[in-house]
C-alpha positions in Angstrom: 19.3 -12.0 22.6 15.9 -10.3 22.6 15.1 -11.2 19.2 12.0 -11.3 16.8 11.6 -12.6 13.0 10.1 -10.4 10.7 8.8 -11.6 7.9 7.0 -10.5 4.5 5.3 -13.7 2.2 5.4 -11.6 -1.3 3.9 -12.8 -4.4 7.3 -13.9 -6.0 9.7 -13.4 -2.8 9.3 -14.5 0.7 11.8 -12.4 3.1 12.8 -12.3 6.6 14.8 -11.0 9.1 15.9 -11.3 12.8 15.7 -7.8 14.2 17.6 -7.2 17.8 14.8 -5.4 19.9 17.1 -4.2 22.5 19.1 -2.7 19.8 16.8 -1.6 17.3 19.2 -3.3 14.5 19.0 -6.0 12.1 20.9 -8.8 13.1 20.2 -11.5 9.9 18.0 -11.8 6.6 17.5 -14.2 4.1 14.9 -14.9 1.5 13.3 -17.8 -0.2 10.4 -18.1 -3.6 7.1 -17.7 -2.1 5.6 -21.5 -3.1 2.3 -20.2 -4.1 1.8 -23.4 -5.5 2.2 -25.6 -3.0 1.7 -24.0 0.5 3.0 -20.7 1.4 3.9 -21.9 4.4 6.6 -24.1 2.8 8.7 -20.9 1.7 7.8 -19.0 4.8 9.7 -21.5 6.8 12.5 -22.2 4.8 12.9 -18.4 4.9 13.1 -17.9 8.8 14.9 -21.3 9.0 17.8 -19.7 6.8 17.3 -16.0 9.0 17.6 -18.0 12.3 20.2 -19.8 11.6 22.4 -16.8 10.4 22.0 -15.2 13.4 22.1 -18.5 15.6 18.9 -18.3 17.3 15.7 -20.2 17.8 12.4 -20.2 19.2 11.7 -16.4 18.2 8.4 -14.6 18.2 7.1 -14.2 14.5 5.7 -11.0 12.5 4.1 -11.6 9.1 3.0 -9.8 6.6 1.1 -10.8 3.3 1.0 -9.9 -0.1 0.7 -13.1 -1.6 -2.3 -14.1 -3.7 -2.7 -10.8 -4.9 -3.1 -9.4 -1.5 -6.4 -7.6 -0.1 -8.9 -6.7 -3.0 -11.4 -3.9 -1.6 -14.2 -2.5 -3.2 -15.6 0.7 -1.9 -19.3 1.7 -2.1 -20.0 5.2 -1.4 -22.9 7.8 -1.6 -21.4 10.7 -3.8 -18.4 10.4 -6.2 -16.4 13.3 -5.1 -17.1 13.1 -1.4 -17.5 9.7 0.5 -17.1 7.8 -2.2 -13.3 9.3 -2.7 -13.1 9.1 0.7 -13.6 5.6 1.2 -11.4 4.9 -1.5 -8.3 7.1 0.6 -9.0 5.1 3.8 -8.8 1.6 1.5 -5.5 2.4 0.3 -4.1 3.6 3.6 -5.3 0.1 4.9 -3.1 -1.3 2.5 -6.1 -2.6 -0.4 -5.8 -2.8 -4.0 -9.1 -0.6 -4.6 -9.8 -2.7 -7.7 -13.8 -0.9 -7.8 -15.5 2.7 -6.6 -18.9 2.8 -6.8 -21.0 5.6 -6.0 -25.1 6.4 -5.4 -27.7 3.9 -5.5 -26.8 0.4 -6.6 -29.1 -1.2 -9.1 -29.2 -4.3 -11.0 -25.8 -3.6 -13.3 -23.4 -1.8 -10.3 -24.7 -4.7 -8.2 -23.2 -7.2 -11.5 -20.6 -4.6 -11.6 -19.5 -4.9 -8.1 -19.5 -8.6 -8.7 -17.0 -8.5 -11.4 -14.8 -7.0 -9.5 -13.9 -9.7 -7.4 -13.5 -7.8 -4.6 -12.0 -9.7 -0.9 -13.2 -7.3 0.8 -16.6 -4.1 0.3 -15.9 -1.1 2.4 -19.5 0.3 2.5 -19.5 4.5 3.2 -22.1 7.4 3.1 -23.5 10.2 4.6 -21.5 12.5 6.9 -23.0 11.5 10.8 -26.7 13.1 10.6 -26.6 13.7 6.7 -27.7 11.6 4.2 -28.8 8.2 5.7 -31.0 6.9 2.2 -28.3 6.4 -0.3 -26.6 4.0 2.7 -29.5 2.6 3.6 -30.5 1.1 -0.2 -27.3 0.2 -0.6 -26.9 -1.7 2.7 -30.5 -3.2 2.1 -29.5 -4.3 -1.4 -26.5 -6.3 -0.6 -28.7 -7.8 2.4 -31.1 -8.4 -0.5 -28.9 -10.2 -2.7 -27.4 -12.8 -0.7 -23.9 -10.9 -0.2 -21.4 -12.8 0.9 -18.1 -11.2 0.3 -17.0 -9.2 3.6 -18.6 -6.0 4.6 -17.1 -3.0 6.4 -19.9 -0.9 7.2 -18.3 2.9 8.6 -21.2 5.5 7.1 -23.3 7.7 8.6 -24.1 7.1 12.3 -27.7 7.7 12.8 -28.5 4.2 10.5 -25.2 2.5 11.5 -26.5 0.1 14.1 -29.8 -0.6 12.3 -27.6 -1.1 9.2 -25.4 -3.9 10.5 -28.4 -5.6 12.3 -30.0 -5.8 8.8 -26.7 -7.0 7.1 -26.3 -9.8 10.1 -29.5 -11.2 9.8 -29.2 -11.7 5.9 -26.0 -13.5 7.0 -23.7 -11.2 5.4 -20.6 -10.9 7.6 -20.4 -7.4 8.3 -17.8 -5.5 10.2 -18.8 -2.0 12.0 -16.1 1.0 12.0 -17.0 4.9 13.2 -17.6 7.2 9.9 -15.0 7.4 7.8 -16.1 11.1 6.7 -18.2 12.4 10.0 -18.4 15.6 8.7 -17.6 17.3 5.8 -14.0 18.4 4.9 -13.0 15.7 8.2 -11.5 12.6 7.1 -11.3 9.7 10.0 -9.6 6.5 8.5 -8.2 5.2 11.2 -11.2 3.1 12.8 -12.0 2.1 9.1 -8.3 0.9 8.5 -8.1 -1.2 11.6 -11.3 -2.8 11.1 -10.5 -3.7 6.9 -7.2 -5.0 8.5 -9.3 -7.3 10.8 -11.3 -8.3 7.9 -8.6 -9.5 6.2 -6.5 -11.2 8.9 -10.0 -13.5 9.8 -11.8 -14.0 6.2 -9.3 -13.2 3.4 -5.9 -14.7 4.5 -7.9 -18.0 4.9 -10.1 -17.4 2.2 -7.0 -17.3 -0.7 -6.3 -21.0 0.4 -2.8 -20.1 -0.1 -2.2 -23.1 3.1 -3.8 -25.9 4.3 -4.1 -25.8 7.5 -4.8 -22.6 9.9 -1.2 -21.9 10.6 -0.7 -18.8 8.1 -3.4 -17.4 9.4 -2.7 -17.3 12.4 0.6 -15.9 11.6 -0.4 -12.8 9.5 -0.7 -9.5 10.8 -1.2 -7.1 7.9 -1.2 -6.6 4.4 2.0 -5.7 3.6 1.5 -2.5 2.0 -0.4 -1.8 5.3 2.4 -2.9 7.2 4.9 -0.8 5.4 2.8 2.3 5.9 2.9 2.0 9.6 6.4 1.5 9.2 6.7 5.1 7.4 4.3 6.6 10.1 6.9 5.0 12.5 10.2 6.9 10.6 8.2 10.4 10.3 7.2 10.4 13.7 11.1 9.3 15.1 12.1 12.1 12.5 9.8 14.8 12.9 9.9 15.3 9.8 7.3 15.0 6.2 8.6 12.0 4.3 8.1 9.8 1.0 8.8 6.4 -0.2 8.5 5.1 -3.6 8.8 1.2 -3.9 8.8 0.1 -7.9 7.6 -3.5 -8.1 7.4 -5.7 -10.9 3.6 -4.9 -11.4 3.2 -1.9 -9.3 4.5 1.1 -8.1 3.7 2.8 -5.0 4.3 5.7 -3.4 3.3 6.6 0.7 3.5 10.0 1.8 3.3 11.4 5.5 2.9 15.0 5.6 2.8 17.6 8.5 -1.4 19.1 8.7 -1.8 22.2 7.2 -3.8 24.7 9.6 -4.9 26.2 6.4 -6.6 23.4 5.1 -10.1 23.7 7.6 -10.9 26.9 5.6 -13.5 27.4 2.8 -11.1 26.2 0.1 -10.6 23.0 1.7 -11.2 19.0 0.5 -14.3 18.3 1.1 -13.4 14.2 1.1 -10.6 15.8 3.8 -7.0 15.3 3.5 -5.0 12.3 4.3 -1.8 13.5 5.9 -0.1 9.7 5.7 -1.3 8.7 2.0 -0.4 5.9 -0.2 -0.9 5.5 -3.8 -0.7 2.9 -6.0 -0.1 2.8 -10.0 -0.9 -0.2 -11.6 0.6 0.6 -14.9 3.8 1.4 -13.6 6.2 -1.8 -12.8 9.5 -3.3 -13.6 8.0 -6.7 -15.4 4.8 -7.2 -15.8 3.5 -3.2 -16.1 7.2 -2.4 -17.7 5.4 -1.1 -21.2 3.2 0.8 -18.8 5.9 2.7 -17.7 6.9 3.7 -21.5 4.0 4.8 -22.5 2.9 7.2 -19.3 6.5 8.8 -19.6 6.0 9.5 -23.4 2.3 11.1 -22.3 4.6 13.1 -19.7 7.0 14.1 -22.1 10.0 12.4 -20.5 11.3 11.0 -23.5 12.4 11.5 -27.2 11.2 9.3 -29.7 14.5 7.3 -30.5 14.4 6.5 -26.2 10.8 5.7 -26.6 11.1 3.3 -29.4 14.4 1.8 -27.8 12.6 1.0 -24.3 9.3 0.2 -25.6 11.4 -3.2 -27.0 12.8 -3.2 -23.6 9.8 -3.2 -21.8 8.1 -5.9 -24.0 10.7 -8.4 -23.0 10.4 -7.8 -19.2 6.6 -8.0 -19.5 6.8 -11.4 -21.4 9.4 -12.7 -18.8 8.6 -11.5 -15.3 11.5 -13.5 -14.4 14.3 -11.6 -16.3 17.4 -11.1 -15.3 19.6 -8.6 -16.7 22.4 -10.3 -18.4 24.7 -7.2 -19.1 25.2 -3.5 -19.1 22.6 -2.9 -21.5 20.0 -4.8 -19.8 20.9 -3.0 -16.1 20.8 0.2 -17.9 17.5 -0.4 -19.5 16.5 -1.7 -15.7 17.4 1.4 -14.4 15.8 4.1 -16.9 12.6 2.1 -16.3 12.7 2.4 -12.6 13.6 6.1 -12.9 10.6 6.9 -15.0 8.4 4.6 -13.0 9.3 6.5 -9.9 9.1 9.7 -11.6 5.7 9.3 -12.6 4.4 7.3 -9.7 5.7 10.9 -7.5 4.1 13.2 -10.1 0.5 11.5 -9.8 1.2 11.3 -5.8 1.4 15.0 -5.6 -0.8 15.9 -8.0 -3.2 14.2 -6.6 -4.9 12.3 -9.2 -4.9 8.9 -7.4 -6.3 10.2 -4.1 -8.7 12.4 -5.9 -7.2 15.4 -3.8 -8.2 18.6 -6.2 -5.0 20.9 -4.4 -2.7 17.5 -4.9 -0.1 16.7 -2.1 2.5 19.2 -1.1 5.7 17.2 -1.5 7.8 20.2 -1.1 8.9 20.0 2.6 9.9 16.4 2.4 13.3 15.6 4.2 13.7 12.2 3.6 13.4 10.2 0.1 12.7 6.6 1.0 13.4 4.7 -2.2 12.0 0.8 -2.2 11.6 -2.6 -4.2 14.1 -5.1 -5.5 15.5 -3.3 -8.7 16.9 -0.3 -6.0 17.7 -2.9 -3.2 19.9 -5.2 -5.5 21.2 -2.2 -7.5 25.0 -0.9 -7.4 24.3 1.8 -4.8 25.3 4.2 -7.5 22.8 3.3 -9.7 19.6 3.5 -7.1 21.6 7.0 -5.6 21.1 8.0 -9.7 17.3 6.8 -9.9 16.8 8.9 -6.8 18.2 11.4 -8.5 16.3 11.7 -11.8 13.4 11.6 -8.9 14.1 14.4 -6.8 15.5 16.9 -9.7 12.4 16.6 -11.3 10.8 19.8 -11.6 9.9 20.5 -15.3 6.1 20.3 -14.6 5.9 22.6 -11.8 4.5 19.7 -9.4 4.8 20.1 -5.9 8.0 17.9 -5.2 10.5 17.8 -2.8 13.4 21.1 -2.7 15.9 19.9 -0.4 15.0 16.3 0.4 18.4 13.3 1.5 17.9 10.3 -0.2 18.1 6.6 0.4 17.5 3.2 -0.6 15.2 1.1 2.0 18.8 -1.9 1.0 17.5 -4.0 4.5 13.9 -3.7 3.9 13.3 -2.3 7.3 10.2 -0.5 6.7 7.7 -3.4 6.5 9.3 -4.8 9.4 9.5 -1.3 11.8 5.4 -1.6 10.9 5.2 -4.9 11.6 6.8 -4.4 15.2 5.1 -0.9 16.1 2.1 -2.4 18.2 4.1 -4.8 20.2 7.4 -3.6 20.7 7.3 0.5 19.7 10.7 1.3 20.7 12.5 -1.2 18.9 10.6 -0.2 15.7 11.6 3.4 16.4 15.2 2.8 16.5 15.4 -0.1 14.3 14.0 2.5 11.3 16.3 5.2 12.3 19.5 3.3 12.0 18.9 1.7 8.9 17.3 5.3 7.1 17.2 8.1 9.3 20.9 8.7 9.7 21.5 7.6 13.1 
């Protein structure tokens, strides 16, 4: 069989699966605790070993992605808030980042400390549209090179100063990465050069740099970030579709949401973003999660008015024993149903700040409304009676009290093989198989 493993090394969960490329199908999976502790490696292989043998096969090409460790933290450091600053921040979720800090203008001595705090893996460094501003870049550039920077730099600003710039960074022995603009000009967003070059930053500095192995197996073995990963995989499903689509994947700590939406002719006039639009989008909410962020999710549905006082009170006690126990387990019908009214109002909330716009700083929001296909993703849906993730999906999609812009007339369904992250990890190599391997397991084929 023409075969390859697919695998995703998670912060609690490490997965894979044997994926058929002639076929496009998914022939085994099996999963194993990440062992963060000891050496990822160790629960990576007993993973694959337990895939392989299900499907009785050996000696298969590997695809990994990463999450583990806390995945890639990237700092973006811009030249106005609202324009490349916002911007930059777009492009470093798309490349699958936790932006954990956005600064913007000249950095002095306390958004230098700032920056610092942040701990970031990775600083995606922006500013100036190609032949605009070139000083705000320039200090900032010239002030990392100034204080001994040593965290990973992703220079993609202006142009003109781009190549001076990254000499200047090199020679203070900050390891820099070039990319082309990731705002050229105004209202023209360009993240894919910036994307590709924070996922090569990550794949030679930060995988190694987490010193979640010993050894330089793992990575060698990782790919992507697996949120990066898992948008390709969605680019991969919309294109095979034709079609705008969503996903919304509720995690323990996070929720996120990827979009991939059809451009908008209308959107190069006078009224358009001036940090451009992001047709394939992801967003992240960090307050929104099934264990650790659960009393997150209480409280932003209360501030959306989603629920009544006696509900509020009832899952806030709820929520404080999944966040003291990331490991819980529901032990009866009260505890699933509880599971699954969190989920529901952490995917309801996760879509409403997608298409509002909020977390991508997009003014007009995200147009949601001619979206076909409802992805829905993480462990409470996958392991769920299929009834109860078809009924969070539902509270999702009939969700129209605020006026947002949300899907109409969108089909649901529940990502059960986790397929996504591994149709993104195979769309380089082996295109095809990726195509058809997504289809089958949530396009309807």
């Amino acid at each position: 069989m023409n075969a390859a493993v697919c695998a995703d090394v998670g912060s609690t969960y490490t997965k894979a699966a044997v994926i058929d490329l002639d076929g496009g199908r998914l022939v085994a999976a099996a999963s194993a605790p990440t062992t963060v502790g000891t050496d990822v490696l160790h629960g990576l292989d007993a993973a694959v070993g337990a895939a392989t043998a299900r499907a009785g096969v050996r000696d298969l090409p590997w695809y990994v992605c990463s999450s583990a460790g806390g995945g890639l933290r990237l700092a973006v450091v811009g030249y106005e808030p609202l324009v490349t600053a916002q911007a930059g921040r777009r492009v470093g979720l798309s490349a699958g980042a936790n932006v954990v800090h956005v600064a913007a203008g000249r950095l002095g001595a306390a958004e230098l400390a700032a920056l610092r705090a942040a701990r970031p893996d990775v600083v995606l460094l922006v500013g100036g549209t190609d032949g605009g501003d070139a000083e705000t870049l320039t200090h900032n550039a010239t002030r990392l090179a100034k204080a001994r920077w040593r965290v990973p730099v992703v220079l993609a600003g202006n142009v003109e100063v781009r190549d001076d710039l990254h000499a200047l960074l090199a020679a203070a022995k900050v390891p820099v990465t070039v990319a082309d603009n990731v705002l050229p000009r105004i209202g023209v967003l360009a993240p894919a050069p910036a994307r590709a070059a924070i996922r090569e930053v990550f794949l030679r500095h930060v995988i190694g740099g987490k010193k979640l192995s010993r050894g330089g197996r793992f990575a060698r073995l990782v790919r992507a970030a697996t949120p990066d990963a898992v948008l390709t995989g969605v680019e991969v499903l919309a294109d095979a579709l034709g079609g705008d689509l969503a996903v919304v994947d509720v995690g323990g700590a996070t929720t996120d949401v990827y979009s991939v939406l059809t451009p908008d002719e209308r959107d190069s006039g006078p009224g358009r973003e001036v940090a451009g639009t992001l047709w394939r989008a992801r967003t992240v909410e960090g307050d929104l999660g099934m264990r650790w962020s659960a009393p997150g999710v209480v409280r932003a549905a209360a501030e959306e008015r989603l629920l009544t006082p006696g509900e509020e009170e009832q899952l806030a006690a709820a929520a404080a024993v999944r966040a003291a126990d990331p490991g819980f387990l529901p032990a009866d019908d009260s505890d699933r149903a509880a599971d699954r009214r969190i989920a529901a109002l952490a995917a309801t909330v996760a879509l409403r700040r997608h298409a509002r716009g909020a977390a991508t700083g997009e003014r007009a929001g995200r147009d949601l409304r001619d979206v076909k296909l409802m992805v829905g993703s993480g462990g409470v849906l996958r392991h769920a009676p299929a009834g109860d993730a078809a009924a969070v999906l539902a509270t999702v999609l009939t969700d129209h009290a605020g006026g947002w812009p949300l899907p109409r007339a969108a089909r649901a369904v529940v990502d059960v093989d986790y397929v996504l992250a591994a149709g993104g990890l195979l769309a380089a190599d082996e295109p095809e198989a990726a195509a058809r391997l997504l289809r089958r397991h949530l396009g309807g084929d």
